[in-house]
N, C-alpha and C positions, 0 to 999 in steps of 0.2 A: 737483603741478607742481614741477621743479624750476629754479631759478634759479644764472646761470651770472654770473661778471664779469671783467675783467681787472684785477689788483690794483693795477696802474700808471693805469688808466685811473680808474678808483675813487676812487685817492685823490685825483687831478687833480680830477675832479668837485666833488668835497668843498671841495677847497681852490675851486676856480670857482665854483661855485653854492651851494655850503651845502647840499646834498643827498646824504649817504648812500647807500652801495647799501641797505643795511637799510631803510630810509624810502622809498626808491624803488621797492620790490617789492610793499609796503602796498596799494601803488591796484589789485594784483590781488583786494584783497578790499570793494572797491566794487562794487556792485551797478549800478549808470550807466556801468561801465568801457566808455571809447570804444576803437576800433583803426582806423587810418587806416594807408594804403600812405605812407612817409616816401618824398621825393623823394632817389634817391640815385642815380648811377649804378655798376652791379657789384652785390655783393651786394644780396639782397631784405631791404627791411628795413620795420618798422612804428616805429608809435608810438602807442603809448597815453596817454589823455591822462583821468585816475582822482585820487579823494579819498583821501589817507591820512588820518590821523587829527589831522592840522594846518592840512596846506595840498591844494589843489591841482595836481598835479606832470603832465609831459611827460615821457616816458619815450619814448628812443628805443631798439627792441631787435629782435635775428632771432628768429626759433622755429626749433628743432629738431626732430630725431626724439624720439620719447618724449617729450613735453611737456617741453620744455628751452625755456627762454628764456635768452635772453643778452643782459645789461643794456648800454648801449653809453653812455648819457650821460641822464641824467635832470636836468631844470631845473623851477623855478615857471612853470605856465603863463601863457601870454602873455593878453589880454584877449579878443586873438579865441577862443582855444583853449577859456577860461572861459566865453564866451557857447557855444560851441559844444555842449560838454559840458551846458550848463545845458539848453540847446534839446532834445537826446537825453536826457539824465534821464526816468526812469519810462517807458519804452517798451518 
């Protein structure tokens, strides 16, 4: 799988949430990774909501052709996001 970002948007992130694109790409390698349709109108977009090796994170992002993800804004998730992901764990 390859991972895509915008270097402006990125760093924006960083400086707003404290989250990394490198730390944000992590929750593809949770085993519980959730994917949910993000509410957006225009572009299709997801959001996964996966364990990196700290915290918790929401990752909002598109897929592409050839297994391309494109990171758009990744944050700690929210409490509903966490009961959610907990409820879907091991299934």
């Amino acid at each position: 799988m390859r991972f895509e970002r915008d270097s402006a948007k990125s760093e924006g992130n960083m400086r707003k949430r404290k989250v990394s694109f490198e730390e944000s790409i992590e929750i593809w390698d949770d085993p519980d990774l959730m994917v949910v349709h993000a509410k957006r109108k225009g572009e299709k977009r997801l959001m996964a909501i996966g364990r990196t090796y700290t915290m918790l994170l929401s990752v909002v992002h598109t897929e592409g052709g050839e297994e391309t993800i494109r990171v758009i804004s990744a944050r700690r998730a929210t409490e509903r996001e966490r009961k959610s992901h907990k409820r879907n764990a091991h299934r």
